[in-house]
Structure formats: C-alpha cells, structure tokens
C-alpha positions in Angstrom: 0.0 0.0 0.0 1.4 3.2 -1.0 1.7 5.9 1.9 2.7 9.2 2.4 5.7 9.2 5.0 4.6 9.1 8.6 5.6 8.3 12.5 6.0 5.1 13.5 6.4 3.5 17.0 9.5 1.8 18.5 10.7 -0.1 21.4 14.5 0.1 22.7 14.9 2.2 19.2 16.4 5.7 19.7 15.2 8.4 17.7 16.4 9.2 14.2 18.0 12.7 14.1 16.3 15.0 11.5 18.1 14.3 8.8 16.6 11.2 7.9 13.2 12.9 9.3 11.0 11.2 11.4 10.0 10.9 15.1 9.3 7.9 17.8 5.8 7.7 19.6 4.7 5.9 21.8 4.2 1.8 20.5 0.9 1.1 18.8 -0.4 -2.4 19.3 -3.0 -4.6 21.3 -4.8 -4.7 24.6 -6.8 -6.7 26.1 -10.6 -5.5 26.7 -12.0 -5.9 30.5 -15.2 -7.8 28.5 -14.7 -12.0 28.0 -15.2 -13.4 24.5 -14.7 -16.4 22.7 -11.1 -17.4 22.1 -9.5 -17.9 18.6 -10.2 -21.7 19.1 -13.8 -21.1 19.3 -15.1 -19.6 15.8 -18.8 -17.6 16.5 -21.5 -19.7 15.2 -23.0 -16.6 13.4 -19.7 -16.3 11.6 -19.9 -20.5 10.6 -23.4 -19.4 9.7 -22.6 -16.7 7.6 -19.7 -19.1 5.8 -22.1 -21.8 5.6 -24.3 -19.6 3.6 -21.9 -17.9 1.5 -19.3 -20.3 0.9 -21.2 -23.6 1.5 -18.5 -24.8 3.9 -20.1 -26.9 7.2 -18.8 -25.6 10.6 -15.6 -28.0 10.2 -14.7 -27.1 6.8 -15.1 -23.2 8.0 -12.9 -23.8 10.8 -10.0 -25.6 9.1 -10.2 -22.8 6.5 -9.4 -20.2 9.2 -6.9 -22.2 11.0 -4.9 -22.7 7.2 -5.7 -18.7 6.8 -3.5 -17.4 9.8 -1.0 -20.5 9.1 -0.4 -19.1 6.0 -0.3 -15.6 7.2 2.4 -16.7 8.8 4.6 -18.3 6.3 3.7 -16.5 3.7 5.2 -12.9 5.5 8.2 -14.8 6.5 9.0 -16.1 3.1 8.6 -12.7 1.6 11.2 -12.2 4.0 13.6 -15.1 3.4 13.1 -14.7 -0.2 13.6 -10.7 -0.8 13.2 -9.3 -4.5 12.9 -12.8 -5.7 9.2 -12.8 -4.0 6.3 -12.6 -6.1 3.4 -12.8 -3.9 1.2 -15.4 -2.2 -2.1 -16.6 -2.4 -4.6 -19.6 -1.2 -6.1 -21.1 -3.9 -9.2 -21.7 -4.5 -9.6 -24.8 -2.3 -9.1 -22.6 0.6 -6.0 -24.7 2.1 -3.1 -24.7 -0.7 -1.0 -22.2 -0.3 1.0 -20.6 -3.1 3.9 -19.1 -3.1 5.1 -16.9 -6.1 9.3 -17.1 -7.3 11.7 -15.7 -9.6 14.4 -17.7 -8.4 14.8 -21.5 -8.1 16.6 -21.3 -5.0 13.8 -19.5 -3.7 11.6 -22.2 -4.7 13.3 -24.6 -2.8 13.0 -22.3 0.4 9.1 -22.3 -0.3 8.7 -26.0 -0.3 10.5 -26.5 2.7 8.1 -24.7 4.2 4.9 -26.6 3.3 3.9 -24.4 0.8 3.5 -24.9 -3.5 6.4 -22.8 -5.8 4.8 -20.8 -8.8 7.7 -19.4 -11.2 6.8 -16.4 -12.6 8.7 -13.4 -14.5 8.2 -10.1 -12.2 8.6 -10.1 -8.9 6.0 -8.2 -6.2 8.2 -5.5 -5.9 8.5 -5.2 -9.3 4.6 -5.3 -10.1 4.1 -3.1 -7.3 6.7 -0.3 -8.6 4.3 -0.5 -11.7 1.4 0.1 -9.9 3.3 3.6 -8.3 3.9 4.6 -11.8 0.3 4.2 -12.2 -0.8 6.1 -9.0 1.4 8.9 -9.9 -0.8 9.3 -12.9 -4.0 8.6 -11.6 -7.3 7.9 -13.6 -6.8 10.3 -16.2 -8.2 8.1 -18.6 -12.2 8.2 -18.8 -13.8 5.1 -18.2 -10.5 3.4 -16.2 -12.1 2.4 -12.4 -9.1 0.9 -11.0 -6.2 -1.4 -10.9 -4.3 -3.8 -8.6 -1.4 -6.3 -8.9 -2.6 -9.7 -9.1 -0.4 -12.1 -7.9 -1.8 -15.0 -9.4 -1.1 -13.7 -13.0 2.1 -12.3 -12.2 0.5 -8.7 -13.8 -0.8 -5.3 -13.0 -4.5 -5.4 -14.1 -6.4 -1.9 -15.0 -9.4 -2.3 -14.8 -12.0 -0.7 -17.0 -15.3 -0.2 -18.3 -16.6 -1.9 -21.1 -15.1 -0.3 -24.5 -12.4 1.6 -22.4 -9.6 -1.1 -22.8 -7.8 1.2 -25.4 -8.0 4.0 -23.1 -6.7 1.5 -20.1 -3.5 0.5 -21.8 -3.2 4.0 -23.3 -2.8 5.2 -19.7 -0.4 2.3 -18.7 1.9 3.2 -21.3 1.8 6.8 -20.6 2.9 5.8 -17.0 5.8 4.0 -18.1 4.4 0.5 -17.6 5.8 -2.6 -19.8 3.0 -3.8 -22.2 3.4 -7.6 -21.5 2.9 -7.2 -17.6 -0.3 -5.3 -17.9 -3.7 -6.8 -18.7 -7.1 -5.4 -19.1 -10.2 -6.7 -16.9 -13.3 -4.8 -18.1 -16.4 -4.2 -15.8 -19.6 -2.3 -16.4 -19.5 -2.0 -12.4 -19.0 1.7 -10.6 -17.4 1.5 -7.6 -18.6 4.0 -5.0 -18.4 5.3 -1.2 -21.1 3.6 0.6 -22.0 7.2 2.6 -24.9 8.1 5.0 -25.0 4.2 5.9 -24.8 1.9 9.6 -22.3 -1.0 9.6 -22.0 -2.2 12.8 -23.1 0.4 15.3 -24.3 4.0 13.4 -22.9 7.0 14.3 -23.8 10.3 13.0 -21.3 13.2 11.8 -22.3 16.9 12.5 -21.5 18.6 9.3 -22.0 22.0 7.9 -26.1 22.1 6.9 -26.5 19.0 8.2 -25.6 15.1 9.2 -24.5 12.1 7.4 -24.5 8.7 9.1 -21.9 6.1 9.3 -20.4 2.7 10.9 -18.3 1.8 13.6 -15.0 -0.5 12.4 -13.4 -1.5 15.2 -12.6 0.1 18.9 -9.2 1.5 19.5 -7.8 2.7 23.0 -9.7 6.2 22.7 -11.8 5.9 20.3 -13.1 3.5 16.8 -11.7 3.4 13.7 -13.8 3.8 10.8 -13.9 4.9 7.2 -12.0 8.9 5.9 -15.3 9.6 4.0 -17.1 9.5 7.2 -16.1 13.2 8.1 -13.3 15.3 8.5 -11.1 16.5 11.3 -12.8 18.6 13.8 -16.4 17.4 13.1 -17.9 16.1 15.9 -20.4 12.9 16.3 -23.1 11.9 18.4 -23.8 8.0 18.7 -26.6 5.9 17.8 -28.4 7.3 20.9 -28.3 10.6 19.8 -25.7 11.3 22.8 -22.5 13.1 22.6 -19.9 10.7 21.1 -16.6 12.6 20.3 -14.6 14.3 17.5 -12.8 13.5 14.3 -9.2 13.3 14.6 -7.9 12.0 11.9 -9.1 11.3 8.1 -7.6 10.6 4.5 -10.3 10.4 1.6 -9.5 10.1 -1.3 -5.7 10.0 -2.0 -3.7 7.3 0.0 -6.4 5.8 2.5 -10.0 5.6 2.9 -9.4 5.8 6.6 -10.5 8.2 10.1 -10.4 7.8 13.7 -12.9 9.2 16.4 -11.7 10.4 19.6 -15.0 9.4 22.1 -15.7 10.9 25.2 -15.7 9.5 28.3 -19.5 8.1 28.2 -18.2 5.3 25.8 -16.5 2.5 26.7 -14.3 1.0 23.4 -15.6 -3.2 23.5 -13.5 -6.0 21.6 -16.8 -6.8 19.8 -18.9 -6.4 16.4 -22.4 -5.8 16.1 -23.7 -8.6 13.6 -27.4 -6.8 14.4 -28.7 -10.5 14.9 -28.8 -10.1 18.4 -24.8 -11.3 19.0 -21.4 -9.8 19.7 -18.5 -11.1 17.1 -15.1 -11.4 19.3 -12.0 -9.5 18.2 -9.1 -11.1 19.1 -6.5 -9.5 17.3 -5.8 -8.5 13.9 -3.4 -10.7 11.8 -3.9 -10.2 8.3 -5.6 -12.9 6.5 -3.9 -13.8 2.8 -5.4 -13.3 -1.0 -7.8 -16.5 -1.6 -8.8 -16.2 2.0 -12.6 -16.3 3.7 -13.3 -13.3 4.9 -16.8 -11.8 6.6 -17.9 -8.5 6.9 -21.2 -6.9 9.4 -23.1 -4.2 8.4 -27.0 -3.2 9.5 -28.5 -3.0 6.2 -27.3 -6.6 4.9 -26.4 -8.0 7.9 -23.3 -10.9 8.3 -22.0 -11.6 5.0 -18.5 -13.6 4.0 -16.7 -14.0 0.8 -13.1 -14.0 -0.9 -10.5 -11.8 -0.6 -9.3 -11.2 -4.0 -6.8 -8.4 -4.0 -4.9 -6.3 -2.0 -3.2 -2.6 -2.5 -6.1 -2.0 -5.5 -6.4 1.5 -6.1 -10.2 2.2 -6.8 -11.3 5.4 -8.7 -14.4 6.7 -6.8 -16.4 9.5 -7.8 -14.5 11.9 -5.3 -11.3 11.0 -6.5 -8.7 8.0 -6.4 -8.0 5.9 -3.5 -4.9 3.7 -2.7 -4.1 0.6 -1.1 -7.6 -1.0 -0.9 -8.3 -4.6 -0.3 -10.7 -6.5 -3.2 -13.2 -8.5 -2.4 -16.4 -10.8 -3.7 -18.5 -9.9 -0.6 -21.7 -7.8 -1.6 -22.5 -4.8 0.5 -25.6 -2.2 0.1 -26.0 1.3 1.3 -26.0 1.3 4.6 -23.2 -0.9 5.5 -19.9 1.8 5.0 -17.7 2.2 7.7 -18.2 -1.6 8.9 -15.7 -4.1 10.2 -14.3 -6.9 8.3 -13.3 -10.2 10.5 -11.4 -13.2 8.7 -12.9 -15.2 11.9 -11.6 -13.0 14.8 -9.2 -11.1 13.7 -9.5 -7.5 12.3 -8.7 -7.2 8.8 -10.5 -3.3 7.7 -13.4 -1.2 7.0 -15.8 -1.3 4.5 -14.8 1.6 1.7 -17.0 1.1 -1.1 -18.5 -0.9 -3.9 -20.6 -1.6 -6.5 -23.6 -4.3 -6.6 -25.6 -5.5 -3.8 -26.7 -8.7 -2.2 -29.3 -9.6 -4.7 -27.3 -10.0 -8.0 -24.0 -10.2 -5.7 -21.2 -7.4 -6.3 -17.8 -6.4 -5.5 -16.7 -4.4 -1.9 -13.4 -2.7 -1.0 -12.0 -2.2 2.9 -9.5 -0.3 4.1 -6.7 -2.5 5.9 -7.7 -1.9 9.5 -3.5 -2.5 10.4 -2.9 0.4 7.9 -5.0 3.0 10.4 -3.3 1.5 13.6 -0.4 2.4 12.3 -0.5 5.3 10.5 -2.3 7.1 13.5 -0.3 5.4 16.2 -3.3 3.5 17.7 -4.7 0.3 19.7 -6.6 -2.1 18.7 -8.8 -3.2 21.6 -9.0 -6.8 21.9 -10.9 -10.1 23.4 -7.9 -11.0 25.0 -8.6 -14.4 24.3 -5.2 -16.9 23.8 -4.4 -17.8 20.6 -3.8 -21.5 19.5 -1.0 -22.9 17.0 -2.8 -21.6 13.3 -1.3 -25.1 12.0 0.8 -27.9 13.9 4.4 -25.9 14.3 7.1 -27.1 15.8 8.0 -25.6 19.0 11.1 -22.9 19.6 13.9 -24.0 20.9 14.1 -23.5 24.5 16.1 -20.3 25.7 19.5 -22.4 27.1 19.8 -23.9 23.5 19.0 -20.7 21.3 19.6 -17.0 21.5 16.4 -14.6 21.4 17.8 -13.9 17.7 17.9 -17.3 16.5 14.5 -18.0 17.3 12.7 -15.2 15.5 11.5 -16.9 11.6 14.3 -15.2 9.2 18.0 -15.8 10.0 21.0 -13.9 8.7 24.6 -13.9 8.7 27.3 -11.5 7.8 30.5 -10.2 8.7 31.8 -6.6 9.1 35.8 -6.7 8.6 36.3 -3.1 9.2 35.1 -0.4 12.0 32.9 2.4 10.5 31.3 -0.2 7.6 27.9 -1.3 7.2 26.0 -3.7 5.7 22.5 -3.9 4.1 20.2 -7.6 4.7 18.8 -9.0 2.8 21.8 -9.2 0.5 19.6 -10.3 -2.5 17.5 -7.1 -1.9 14.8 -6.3 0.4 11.1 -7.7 1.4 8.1 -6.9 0.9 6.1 -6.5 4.4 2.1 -6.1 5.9 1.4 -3.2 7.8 1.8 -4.6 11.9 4.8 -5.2 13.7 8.4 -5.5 13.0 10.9 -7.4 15.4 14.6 -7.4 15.3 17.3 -8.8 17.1 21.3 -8.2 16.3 23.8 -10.6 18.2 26.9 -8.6 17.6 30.4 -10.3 18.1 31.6 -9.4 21.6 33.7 -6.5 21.8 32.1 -4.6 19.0 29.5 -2.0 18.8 27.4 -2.7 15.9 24.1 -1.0 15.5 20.7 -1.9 13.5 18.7 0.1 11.0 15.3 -0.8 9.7 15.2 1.4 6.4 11.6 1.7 4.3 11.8 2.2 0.3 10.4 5.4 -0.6 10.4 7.6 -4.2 13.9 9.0 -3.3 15.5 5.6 -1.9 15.7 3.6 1.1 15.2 5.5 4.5 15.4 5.1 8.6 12.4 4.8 10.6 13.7 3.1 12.9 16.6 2.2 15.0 18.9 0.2 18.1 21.7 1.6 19.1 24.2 1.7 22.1 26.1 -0.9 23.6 25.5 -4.8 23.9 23.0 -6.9 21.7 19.9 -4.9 20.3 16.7 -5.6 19.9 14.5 -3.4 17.5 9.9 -3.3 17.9 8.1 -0.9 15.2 4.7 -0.8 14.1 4.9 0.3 10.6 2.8 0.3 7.5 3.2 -1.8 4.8 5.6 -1.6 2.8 9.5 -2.8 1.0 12.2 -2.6 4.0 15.7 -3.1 4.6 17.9 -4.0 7.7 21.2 -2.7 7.8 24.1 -3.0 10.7 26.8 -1.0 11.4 30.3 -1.5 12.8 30.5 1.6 14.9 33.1 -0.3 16.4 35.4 -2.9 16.6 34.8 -6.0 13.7 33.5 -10.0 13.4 30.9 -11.8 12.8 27.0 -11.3 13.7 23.6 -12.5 13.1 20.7 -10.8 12.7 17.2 -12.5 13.5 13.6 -11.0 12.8 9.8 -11.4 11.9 7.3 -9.2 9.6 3.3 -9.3 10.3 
C-alpha cells in the first residue's frame, strides 16, 4: 500500500535525528478488553453461519479454513522475507487450504517447499509489479472510463481495470505511465465503484457537518476511540452516537488519495468493547488482527445486509471513486448495500478493515473494497482493543527452541549472517535485496560479536530511496519493535566499532 511518509512506533529504538526525518511515539499495538469473548479456538456460530451460507463450507470445513488462513499468514510474511526481490506474492487457492507461493528464483523455490507451501515461477517479482502500480498512482485515472487497478499475484500482472469499450484508453494510460506492455492486462467491468456514505455497519454514528448530518459505521474500537472509514467526516467534526448522545470528535481522516481511513476520539461516556455488532442479536469477538492472505474467507457486518462472508481477492487495489482515487484498498467478492460503510471486516476474529465502497448489492451479488484496519493502527499510532482471548497454534508448528539452547535472535523466523571486517562499515540484509512486508509489527534482534558495537537500522523504500524509521543503538546486543505500514524494507548493521561476525534474526506481520 502506497503511503505518504509518517511516525512510527518503536521499542528500545532511539530516535532518528532530523536528517533522515522522522519521530518515535509511543508503541501502537493490542490490549486486552476488560469484557470476555470467545477465544481464537472457538469460531462464532454466526460467523460458521454466515460461511455456511456464502461459501457452502459446514462448521468444520469453515474452521480448518481459518486455522490454514492465519497458518499461511504466517509463512507467507516470512518467506517474503527469506526470499527478498525474488518474492512474487502469495495466495490460497481456490480450495481454501493450498497455499501458493510466487518465485523468480529456483533457490527461492526450494525455500518455499520447505516450508509446506506450493512454488509458482513467474517473471516479475512483487516489488517489481508493485513499482508498476506507483507509476500508475502517480498518474492517476486520467483516462475516462479506467475504475481501477491492482497487482494480481496469481497472473504475475498489473491489471487496469475498465469499463466496457475503455480497454484502449486503459492500456493508453499504462503506457503513458511507463508500464511494460506484457505485464499489464485489461479486466473490463460495467460495475461503478462508490463510497457507501450516509449508511450503519455495525453500530451508526452520526457526523455533524455543515447544513446537516451524514450517518456512518463503527469499524473497530481502539484505545480512545473507533476506527472507521475517511469519508465519514473530517477532522474537527464532531459525532453523536446511535443514541443521539454526545460521542466525540474526528481526529484524523484521509479520503480520497492514499487511504479511505478516520479515527474518532470518544468521550468519556463510551466504553471501546473487543466486539462487532452482527445486528442479529450477537457480539462477534475480536481477538486480534493478523492479516488474513489473498484466496482467504473473509466476513464483513453491516445493519443494512447483515453478516456476510466471501473471498478476498486483491490487495493494494487502487479504486477510482467519484471523489477522487484511493490507494491501497483490499478487493473483495462480498456484496455490501448502502447502509453498511464504515463496517468491520473479521477473517474469523481477527481485524482485517473497514468497508470503503463498492458496487452491486446482495441480490445480484457485487464487488466491496476495505480499508486494511493494520494500515490505520499504524498510520495514526493506535490500539486495537481486543478479546484477549489466547491464541492457538494456526497449523501444527514445531515448538522454539528452548532459551538455554538458542539466542532470542535465532529463534525469531528469518536468519542472517554477515561479517563486518572493518570499523565504520555497514552492511544492508537482505543481501539479495529487500522484502516486501504487511502493515503490523516489525521485530529485530542483532547478536553482535563481543567486543564490537554494531548498530541496527530498519530502512523503508520510498520515491527517493531507502530510509530510517527506525533504530537500536548503544552498547551490547539490540533488539529493535516498530509498528509500521506496509511496505519494502531493509535492515542494515553498522560497525560503529570494533569488527566480526553477527547474526541478525527478525519477523514481519
């Protein structure tokens, strides 16, 4: 997802000075809410319900799906590590349990079988696809009649998509943005995607705005406040719940341009819950918020429609609303209606957005597009409130090694090596470029030859090359914890002083 630069949050990480320009707040992450909910072992039956009627899976299909989803969260985010610029993206397909994992390299294939999941060779790596998609943002829709586009990882292409007779004006705007011919296709839909406005997801909330009020959703509770979607108000307008009580103020909001995403600052009347409204008469845990994988089942609440679960089938798209372009939004097959905007999306109980936009409804069936609910944590330094509830093994995993046998470093997922052979030098990892990471938290730990003084970086690509955000320094072993957005990053080490060997040990959302 493309982002303007912003804060992030870091433990044992000392601020960056202003040349590389940025500050340190306090860590964003998760808490546990004072209310008891079901625990990540036990799926709500309105959400099995919702599955069963969507995706025609029984209770135990529906639950093995989840469990293979946050499995292959997992191994998928550490293989884009392990992997670097030879990653092409991942996916479940379509039997909801086969993971697929995306390679330019053979030796990168190799790494993705050993971990239990299927090689695809392809031609372009993520990063690559992705740095086609900037060249496309930078442009915009220009075009008449272009509605989007996305990289699809299953193709190995940037797709544009566009409306029926438009597809010379599609490619006409890909090659005016710089984009290779023979990685861009054309997908034509008569569909119009819009903001679902003046519309209840879970709980409604209305916005006080000059000549009158619009109505919205509640995504998901934060220390503070909720989360919910940018068009739903602008900074300074204040809101009044579904009581018609004083609620709180708009702090933050982006719509259109790099997010669809706000945040409301309530009063202290309201008390944020680890729940969702699936206006059935039942509470919907949250437990956390891992982000689930393309080809995964995914559920979404809303008062007009209700529970209702799908596919996710892209991330990063960039939709082109009536109001403008927006960025870094997640595709999905889920229908939505007016009514439902604002909402929370659950891939069982963990947080994955809120509900943007869309086109179609739950008649005929339609497309819907969230905002990544891990992008807004971030971005505005915030905490998700959650269930608490303890969280089983997604798959069988073998266990860590115990502390006497293992260093801290060497049992964090992605493992590497190097050698600094003079004081002053440094060192970028991964050496066959950098990764490709979710929006969530970073962990690092450097095991630096004794005797030495060598500090960690974690460095984000950006338009004018790699830069800080975040960083260990001082004396000893270090140990780096950032909540960043998603993004391509880089860990470098420095010999302040003294030389030898180290390893370097971390994990990506």
């Amino acid at each position: 997802m493309q982002r303007s630069r912003i804060a992030v949050a870091a433990a044992v990480v000392a601020a960056v000075g202003a040349a590389v320009a940025f500050t340190l707040p306090s860590m964003a992450g998760t808490t546990s809410s004072t209310k008891a909910a079901p625990t990540r072992s036990d799926v709500s039956p309105q959400i099995l319900k919702a599955m069963a009627r969507d995706l025609g899976l029984d209770g135990e299909q529906a639950t093995a799906r989840l469990k293979r989803s946050l499995w292959a969260s997992r191994v998928s985010a550490t293989l884009a590590a392990k992997t670097g610029s030879e990653f092409g993206g991942a996916w479940l397909a379509t039997d909801g349990t086969t993971l697929k994992i995306a390679v330019t390299d053979s030796g990168a294939a190799a790494a993705v079988r050993a971990a239990g999941a299927v090689p695809v060779m392809v031609k372009r790596s993520e990063q690559t696809l992705i740095g086609a998609k900037e060249q496309l943002d930078a442009v915009r829709a220009d075009a008449a009649g272009v509605t989007g586009w996305y990289v699809d990882v299953q193709t190995n292409k940037l797709v544009v998509v566009a409306k029926p007779g438009k597809t010379a004006a599609a490619k006409s705007l890909a090659r005016e943005a710089g984009v290779a011919g023979d990685a861009v296709t054309v997908q034509t839909s008569a569909a119009s995607p819009k903001p679902l406005f003046d519309v209840r997801g879970a709980d409604p909330y209305f916005i006080s705005l000059d000549g009158g009020t619009a109505r919205c959703s509640i995504g998901f509770s934060v220390e503070g406040g909720f989360v919910t979607a940018g068009h739903c108000g602008t900074p300074g307008d204040t809101t009044t719940g579904f009581n018609q009580q004083a609620q709180g103020v708009v702090k933050a909001s982006v719509f259109p341009g790099d997010a669809d995403m706000g945040f409301v600052e309530v009063n202290g009347d309201w008390t944020p819950r680890a729940v969702v409204n699936d206006f059935a008469g039942n509470e919907l845990p949250v437990a956390g918020n891992t982000e689930a994988p393309v080809g995964a089942a995914i559920c979404r609440s809303g008062s007009t429609t209700g529970t209702r679960c799908g596919t996710i089938l892209a991330k990063n798209q960039t939709v082109v609303y009536p109001e403008g372009a927006v960025t870094g939004l997640t595709r999905t097959n889920v229908c939505a209606e007016g009514g439902d905007s604002g909402g929370p999306w659950l891939s069982g109980d963990q947080a994955q957005g809120v509900t943007s936009g869309g086109s179609g409804d739950c008649t005929v069936g339609g497309e819907t597009f969230f905002q990544p609910v891990n992008e807004i944590l971030a971005v505005n330094d915030l905490t998700l409130v959650t269930s608490g509830g303890a969280a089983p093994p997604a798959e069988e995993e073998p266990s860590a090694p115990p502390a006497e046998q293992a260093s801290a470093c060497e049992q964090l997922p992605v493992q590497r090596q190097g050698a600094i052979n003079r004081s002053g030098s440094a060192q970028a990892t991964p050496g066959n470029g950098a990764f490709r990471a979710n929006a969530g938290r970073q962990t690092a730990c450097l095991d630096a030859p004794d005797g030495a003084d060598f500090d960690l970086f974690l460095q984000r690509l950006t338009g004018n090359g790699f830069r800080t955000v975040a960083r260990a320094t001082g004396e000893g072993d270090k140990t780096l914890s950032v909540n960043a957005r998603s993004g391509t990053y880089r860990y470098v080490v420095r010999a302040t002083s003294g030389t030898g060997s180290y390893t370097l040990g971390f994990a990506t959302p």
